[in-house]
N, C-alpha and C positions, 0 to 999 in steps of 0.2 A: 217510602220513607221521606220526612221532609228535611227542608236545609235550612238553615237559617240565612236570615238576608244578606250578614256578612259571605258567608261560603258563597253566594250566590254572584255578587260581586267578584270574589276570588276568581270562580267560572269562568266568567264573563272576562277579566281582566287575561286568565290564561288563554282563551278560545281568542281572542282578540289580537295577541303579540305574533309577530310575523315568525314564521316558522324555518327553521333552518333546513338550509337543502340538504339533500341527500347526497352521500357520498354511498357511489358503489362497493360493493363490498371486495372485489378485484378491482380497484384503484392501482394503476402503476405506474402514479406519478411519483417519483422520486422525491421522499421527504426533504425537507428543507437542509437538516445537515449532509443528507447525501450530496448537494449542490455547492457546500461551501467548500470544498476543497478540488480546484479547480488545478496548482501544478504540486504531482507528485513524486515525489524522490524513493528509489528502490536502490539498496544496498544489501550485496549478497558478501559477507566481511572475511578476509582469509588472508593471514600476514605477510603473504606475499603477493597476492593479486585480489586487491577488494575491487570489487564491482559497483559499477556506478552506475545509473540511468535518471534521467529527468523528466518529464515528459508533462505535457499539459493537454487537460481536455479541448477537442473542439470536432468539429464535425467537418469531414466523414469519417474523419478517423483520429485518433491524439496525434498528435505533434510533439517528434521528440527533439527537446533543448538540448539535451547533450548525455553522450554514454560513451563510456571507456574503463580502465583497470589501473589503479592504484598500484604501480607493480613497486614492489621492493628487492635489490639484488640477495639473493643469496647469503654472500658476506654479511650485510648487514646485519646488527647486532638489531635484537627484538626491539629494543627500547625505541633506537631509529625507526625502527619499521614501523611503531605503532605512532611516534612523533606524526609521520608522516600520512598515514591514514588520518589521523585526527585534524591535521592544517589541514588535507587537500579537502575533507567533506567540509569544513569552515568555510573556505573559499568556493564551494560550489556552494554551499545556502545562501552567503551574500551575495554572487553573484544572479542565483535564479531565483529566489525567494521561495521556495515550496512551502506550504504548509502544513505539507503530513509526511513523513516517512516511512518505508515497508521494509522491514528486514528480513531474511530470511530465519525460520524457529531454529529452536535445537533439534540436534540430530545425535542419535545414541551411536560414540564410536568408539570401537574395539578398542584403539589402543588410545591410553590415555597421555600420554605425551601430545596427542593429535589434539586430542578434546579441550586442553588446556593453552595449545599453543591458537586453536580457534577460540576461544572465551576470551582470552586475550584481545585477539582483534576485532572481536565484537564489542567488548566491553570501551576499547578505545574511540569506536562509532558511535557509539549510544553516546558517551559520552558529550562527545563534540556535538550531536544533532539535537541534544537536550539540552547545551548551553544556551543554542537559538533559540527557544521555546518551542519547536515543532509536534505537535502531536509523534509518536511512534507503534508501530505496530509488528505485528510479526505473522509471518503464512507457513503454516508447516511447506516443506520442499514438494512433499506428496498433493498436496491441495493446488499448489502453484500450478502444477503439470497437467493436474487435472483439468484446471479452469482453461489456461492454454491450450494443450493439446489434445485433451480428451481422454488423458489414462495417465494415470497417478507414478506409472514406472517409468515413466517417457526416456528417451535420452536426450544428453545434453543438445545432441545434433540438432534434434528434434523439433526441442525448445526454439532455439536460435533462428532456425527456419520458420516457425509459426512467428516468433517476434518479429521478424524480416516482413514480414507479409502480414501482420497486423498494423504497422509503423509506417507500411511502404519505404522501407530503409534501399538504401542504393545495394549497399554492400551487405552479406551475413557479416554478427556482431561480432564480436572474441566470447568466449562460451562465460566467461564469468559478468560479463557487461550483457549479454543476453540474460543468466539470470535475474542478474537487478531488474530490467527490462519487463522482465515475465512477473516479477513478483511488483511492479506497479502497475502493472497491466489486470493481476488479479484483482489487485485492490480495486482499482477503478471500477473494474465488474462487480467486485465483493458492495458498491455503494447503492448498488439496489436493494429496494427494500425486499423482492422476496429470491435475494441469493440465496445460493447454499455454500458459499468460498466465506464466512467469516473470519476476521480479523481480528486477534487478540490484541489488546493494549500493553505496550511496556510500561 
């Protein structure tokens, strides 16, 4: 069949332009937005002891900036208590700049005075971490444990101890600063490209 001398040209012009390289088809280089979030903020939210963890990538292992618990007395009236969650994660974003934050998901609980007085101090987190503009996310409690410690029922002990010895921490954490801990630690995992710990967006 013939060509005309235009097509022929064409040919010539495509057989000519340098050719792009190949990219394996298991490539596990970590795409470009996996790389851009470099310190991550985990908050596990609860009106009396919200947990906190900071931590930022580096080699061999992350480096954590700071973890501890939100505690609010008893007495305290809710209003306080979520004042207060709200100011102290303000003052840990300015002071360590993260740019993404991981929450712990919802969980189905029996009684609903629980459920409500949790939504509370979650809603007062979200809050505060999305006046900073921070990205947020959320890891079901079961995915968390999973990524961590290898079984989705884990206990808290569990948890605590794998974060101890992911972290290289001196001390085991307080169990609710251990889960913040674990659920930036997923995320961090979750930023390869072929996890299976995804992240939902708030």
């Amino acid at each position: 069949m013939g060509i005309t001398p235009q097509q022929y040209r064409q040919m010539q012009e495509r057989l000519g332009s340098p050719r792009r390289a190949a990219r394996p088809v298991l490539d596990r280089t970590a795409p470009a937005s996996a790389k851009a979030h470099q310190v991550i903020l985990g908050v596990d939210p609860s009106l009396r002891g919200t947990g906190y963890g900071v931590i930022k990538l580096a080699k061999p292992c992350p480096q954590t900036l700071t973890q501890g618990v939100i505690g609010c007395l008893m007495g305290w009236e809710h209003s306080r208590c979520l004042a207060k969650i709200a100011s102290s994660l303000r003052e840990l974003v300015r002071q360590h700049q993260p740019s993404v934050c991981v929450v712990e998901g919802l969980f189905y609980a029996q009684n609903l005075q629980t459920a409500l007085t949790m939504g509370e101090a979650r809603g007062a987190a979200l809050a505060a971490i999305a006046e900073a503009g921070l990205e947020i996310y959320e890891l079901a409690p079961r995915k968390v444990k999973q990524a961590i410690v290898g079984y989705g029922a884990a206990q808290k002990v569990a948890v605590a101890k794998m974060v101890q010895r992911m972290l290289r921490l001196a001390e085991l954490p307080a169990p609710d600063a251990a889960d913040a801990l674990a659920l930036a630690l997923a995320y961090a995992q979750g930023q390869g490209r072929y996890s299976l710990t995804v992240a939902k967006r708030v």
